[in-house]
Backbone as ProteinMPNN parsed JSONL, in Angstrom:
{"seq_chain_A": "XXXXXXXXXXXXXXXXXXXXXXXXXXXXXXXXXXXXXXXXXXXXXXXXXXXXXXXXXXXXXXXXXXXXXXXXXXXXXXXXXX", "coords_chain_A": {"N_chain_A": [[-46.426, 128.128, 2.478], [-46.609, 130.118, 5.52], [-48.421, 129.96, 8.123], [-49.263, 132.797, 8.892], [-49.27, 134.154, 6.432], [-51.149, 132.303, 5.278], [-53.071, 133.524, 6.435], [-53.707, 136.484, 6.173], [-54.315, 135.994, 3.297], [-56.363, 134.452, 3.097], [-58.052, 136.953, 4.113], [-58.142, 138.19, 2.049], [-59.401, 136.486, -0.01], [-61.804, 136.543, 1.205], [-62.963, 139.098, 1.653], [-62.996, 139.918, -1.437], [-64.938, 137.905, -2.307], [-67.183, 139.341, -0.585], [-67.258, 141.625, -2.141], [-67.83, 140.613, -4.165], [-70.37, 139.57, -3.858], [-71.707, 141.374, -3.033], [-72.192, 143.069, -5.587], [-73.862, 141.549, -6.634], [-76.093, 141.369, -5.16], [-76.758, 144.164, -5.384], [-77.271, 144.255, -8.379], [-79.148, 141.968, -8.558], [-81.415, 143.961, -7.227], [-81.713, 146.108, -8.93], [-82.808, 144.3, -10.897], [-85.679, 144.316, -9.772], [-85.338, 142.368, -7.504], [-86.099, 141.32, -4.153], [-83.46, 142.129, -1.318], [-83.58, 139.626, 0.59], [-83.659, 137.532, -0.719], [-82.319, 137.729, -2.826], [-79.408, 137.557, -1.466], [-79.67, 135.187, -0.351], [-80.039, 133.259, -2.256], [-77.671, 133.934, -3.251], [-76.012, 132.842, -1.726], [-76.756, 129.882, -1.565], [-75.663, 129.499, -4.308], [-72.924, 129.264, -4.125], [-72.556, 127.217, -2.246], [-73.022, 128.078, 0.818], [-73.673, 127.081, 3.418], [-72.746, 125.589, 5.261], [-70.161, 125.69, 7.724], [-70.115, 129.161, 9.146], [-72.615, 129.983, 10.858], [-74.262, 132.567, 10.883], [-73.914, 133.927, 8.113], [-76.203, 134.849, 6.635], [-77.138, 137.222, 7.809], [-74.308, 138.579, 8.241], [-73.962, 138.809, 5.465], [-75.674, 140.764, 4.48], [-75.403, 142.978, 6.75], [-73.464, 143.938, 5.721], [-73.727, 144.051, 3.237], [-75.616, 146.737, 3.807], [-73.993, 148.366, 5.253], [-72.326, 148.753, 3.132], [-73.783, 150.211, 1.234], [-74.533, 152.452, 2.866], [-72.006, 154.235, 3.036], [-71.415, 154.601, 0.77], [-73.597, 156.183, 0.193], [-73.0, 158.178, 1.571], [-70.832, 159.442, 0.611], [-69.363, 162.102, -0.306], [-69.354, 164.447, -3.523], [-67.807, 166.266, -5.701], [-69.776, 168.301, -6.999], [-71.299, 168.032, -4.664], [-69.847, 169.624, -2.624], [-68.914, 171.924, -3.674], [-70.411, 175.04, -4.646], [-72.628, 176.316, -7.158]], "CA_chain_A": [[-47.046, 129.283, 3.105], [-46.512, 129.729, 6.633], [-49.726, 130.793, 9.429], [-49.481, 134.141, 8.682], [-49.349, 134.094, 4.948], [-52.485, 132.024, 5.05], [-54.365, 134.607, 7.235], [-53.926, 136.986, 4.625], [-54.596, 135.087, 1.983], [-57.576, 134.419, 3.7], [-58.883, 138.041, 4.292], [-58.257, 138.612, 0.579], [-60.011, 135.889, -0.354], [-62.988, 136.717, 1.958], [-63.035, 141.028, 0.937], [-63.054, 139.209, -2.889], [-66.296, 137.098, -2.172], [-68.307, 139.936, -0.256], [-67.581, 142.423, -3.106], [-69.157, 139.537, -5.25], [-71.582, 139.252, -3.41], [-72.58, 143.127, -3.317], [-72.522, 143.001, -6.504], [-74.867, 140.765, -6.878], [-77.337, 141.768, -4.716], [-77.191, 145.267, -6.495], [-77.395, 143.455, -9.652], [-80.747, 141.425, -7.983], [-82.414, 145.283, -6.97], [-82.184, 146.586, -10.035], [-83.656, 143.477, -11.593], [-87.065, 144.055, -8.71], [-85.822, 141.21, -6.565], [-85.47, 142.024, -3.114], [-82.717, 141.604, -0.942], [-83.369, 138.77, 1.058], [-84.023, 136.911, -2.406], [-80.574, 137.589, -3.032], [-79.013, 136.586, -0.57], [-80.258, 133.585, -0.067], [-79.573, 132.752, -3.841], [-76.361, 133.667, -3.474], [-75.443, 132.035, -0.765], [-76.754, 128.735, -2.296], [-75.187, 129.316, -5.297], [-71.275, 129.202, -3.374], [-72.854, 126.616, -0.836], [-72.086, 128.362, 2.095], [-74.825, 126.351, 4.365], [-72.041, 124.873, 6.286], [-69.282, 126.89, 8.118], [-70.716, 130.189, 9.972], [-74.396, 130.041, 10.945], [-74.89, 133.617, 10.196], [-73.685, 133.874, 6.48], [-77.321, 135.988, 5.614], [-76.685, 138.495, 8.546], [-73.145, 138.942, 8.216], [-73.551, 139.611, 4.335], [-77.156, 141.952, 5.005], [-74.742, 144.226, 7.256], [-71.863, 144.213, 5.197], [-74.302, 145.16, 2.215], [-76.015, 147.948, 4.435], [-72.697, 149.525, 5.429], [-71.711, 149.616, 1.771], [-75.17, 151.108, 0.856], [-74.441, 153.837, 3.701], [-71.009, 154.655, 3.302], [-71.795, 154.888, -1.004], [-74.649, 157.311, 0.501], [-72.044, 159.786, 2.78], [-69.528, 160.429, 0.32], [-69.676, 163.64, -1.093], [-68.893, 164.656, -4.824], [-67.357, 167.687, -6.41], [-70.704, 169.058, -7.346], [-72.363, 168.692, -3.503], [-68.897, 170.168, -1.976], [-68.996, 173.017, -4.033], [-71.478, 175.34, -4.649], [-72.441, 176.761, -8.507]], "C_chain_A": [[-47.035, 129.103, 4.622], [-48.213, 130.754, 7.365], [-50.163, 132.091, 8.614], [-49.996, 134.752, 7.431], [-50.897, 133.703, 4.749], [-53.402, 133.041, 5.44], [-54.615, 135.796, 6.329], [-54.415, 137.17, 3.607], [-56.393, 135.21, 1.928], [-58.396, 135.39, 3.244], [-58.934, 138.583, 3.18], [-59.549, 137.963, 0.083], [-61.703, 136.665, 0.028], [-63.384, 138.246, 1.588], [-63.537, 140.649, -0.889], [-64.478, 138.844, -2.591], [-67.413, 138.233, -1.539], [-68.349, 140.992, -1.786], [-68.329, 141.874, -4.052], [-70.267, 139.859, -4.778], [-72.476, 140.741, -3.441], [-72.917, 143.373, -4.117], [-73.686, 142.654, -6.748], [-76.292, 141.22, -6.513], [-77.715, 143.481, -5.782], [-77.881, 145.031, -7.7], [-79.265, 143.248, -9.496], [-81.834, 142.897, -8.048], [-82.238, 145.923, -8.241], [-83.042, 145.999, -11.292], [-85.033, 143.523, -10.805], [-86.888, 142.749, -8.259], [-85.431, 141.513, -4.897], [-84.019, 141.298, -2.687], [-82.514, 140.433, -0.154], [-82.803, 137.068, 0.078], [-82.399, 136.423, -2.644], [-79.431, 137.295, -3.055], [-78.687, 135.259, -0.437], [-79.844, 132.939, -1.282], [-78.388, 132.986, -4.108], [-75.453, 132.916, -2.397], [-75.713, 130.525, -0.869], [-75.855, 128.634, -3.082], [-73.487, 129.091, -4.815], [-71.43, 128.293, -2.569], [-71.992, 127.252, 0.152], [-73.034, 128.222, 3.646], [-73.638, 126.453, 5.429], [-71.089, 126.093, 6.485], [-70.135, 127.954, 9.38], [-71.875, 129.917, 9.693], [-74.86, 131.291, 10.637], [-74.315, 134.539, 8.994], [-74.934, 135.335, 6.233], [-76.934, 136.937, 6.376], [-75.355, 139.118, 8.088], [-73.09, 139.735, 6.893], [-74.896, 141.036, 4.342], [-76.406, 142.604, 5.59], [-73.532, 144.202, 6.461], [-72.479, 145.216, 4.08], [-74.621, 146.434, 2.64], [-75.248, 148.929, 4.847], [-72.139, 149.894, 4.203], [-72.48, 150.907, 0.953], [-74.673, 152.845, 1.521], [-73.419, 154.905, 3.747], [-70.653, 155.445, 1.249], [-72.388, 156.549, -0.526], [-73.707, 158.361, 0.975], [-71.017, 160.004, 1.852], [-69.857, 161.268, -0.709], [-68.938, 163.712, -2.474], [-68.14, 165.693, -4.924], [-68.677, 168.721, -6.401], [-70.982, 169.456, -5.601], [-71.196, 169.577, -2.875], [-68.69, 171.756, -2.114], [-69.915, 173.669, -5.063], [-70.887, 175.946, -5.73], [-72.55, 178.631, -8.319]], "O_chain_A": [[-47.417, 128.019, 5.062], [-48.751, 131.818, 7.057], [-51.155, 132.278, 7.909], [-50.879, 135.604, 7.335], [-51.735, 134.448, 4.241], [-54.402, 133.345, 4.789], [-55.715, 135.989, 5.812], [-54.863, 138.176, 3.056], [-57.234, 135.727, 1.193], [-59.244, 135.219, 2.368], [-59.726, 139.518, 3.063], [-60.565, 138.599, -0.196], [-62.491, 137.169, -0.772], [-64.515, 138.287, 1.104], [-64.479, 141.263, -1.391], [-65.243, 139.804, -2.696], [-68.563, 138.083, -1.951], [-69.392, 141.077, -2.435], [-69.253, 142.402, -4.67], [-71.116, 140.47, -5.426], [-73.625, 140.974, -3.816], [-73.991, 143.974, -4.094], [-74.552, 143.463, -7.083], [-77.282, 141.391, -7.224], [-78.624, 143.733, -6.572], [-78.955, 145.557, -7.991], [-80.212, 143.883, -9.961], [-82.84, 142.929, -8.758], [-83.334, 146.449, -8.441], [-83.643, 146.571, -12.201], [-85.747, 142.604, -11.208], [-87.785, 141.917, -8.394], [-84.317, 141.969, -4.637], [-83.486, 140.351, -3.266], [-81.346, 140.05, -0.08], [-82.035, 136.114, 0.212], [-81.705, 135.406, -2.642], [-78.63, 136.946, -3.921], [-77.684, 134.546, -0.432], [-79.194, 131.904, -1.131], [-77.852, 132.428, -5.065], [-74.283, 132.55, -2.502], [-74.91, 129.817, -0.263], [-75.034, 127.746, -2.85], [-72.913, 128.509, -5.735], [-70.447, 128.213, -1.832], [-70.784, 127.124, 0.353], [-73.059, 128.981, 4.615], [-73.623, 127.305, 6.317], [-71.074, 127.129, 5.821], [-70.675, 127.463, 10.371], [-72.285, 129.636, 8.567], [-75.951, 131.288, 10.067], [-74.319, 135.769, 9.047], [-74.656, 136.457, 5.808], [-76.258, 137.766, 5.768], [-75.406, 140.22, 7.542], [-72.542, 140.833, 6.793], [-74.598, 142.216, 4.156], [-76.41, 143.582, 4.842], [-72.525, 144.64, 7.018], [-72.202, 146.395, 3.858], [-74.077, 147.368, 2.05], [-75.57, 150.117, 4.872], [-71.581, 150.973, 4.009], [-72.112, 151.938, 0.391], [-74.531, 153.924, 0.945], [-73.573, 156.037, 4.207], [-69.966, 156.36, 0.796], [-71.889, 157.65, -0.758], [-73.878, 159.506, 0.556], [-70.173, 160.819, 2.226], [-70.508, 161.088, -1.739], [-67.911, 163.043, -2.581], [-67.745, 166.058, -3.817], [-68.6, 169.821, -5.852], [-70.946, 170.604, -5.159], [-71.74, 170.604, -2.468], [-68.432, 172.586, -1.243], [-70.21, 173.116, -6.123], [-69.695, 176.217, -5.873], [-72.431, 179.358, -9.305]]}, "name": "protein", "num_of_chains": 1, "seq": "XXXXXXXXXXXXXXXXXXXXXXXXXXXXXXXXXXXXXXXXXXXXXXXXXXXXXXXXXXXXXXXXXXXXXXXXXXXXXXXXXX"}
């Protein structure tokens, strides 16, 4: 694999692991645990102590933009009226 290939590879990898991770937390709020809870338990559970120092932030706005962007897209029904 040359540089490039890896980088790739990489950002697959990494798009793969947050969708986990969204999951999860969804998963968590529908069980009544909050999100920090979540988090935090999933980010143990992958050890991801080491590496980036802000792991909880990074995935807390990644979740919140998925939350928001879930929220803005329109259906069939709201688009058009009965």
């Amino acid at each position: 694999m040359n540089a490039y290939q890896t980088h790739i590879f990489n950002l697959y990898l990494e798009k793969v692991m947050m969708r986990h991770c969204i999951t999860w937390i969804m998963a968590a709020e529908m069980a009544a645990m909050n999100n920090k809870r979540a988090i935090i338990m999933w980010i143990e559970k992958y050890e991801l102590d080491e590496g980036s120092v802000d792991w909880y932030d990074r995935i807390k706005k990644s979740y919140f933009r998925h939350r928001k962007s879930k929220k803005s897209r329109k259906t069939a029904v709201q688009i058009v009226p009965r």
